[in-house]
C-alpha positions in Angstrom: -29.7 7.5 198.6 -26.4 8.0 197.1 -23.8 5.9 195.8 -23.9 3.4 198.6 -24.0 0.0 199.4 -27.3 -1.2 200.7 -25.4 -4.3 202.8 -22.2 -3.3 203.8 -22.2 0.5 203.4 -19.4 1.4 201.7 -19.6 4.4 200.2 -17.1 7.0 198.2 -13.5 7.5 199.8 -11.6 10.8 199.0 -8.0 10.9 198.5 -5.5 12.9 195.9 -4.4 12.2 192.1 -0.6 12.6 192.3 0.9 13.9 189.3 4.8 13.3 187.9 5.9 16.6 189.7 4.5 15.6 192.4 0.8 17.7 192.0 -2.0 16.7 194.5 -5.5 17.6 193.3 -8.6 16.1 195.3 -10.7 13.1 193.6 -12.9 10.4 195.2 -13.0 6.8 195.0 -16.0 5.2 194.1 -17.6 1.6 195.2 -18.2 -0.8 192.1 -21.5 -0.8 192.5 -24.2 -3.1 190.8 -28.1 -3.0 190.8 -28.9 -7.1 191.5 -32.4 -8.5 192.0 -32.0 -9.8 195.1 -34.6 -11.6 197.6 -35.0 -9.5 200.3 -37.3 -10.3 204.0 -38.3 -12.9 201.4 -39.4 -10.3 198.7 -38.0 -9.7 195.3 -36.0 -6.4 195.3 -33.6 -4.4 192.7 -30.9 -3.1 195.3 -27.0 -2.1 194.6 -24.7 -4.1 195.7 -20.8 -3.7 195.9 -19.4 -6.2 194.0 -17.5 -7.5 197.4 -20.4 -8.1 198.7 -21.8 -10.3 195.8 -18.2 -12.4 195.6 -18.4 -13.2 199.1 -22.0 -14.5 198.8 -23.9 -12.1 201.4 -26.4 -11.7 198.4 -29.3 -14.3 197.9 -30.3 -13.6 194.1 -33.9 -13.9 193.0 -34.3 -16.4 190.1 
């Protein structure tokens, strides 16, 4: 799978760089992603993670 989020799903956005004259070239935004050892359907599991997801505690890390 690419780069998304195995919780909440975000994945890349898509939007322009904008130069001083006023240039728009296309670029994508990507999630800040981490690979956490997480317990998962009580299992141990490496999975990535945005890092919004691990702030607001929706991620139960294995110790």
């Amino acid at each position: 799978m690419a780069f998304i989020c195995n919780l909440c799903g975000k994945g890349h956005q898509f939007g322009h760089n904008v130069s001083h004259a006023n240039n728009k070239t296309k670029r994508t935004f990507s999630p800040n992603l981490q690979t956490v050892r997480a317990l998962v359907n009580g299992s141990h599991r490496r999975i990535r993670v945005c890092t919004r997801c691990l702030r607001t505690g929706l991620v139960k890390k294995a110790v």
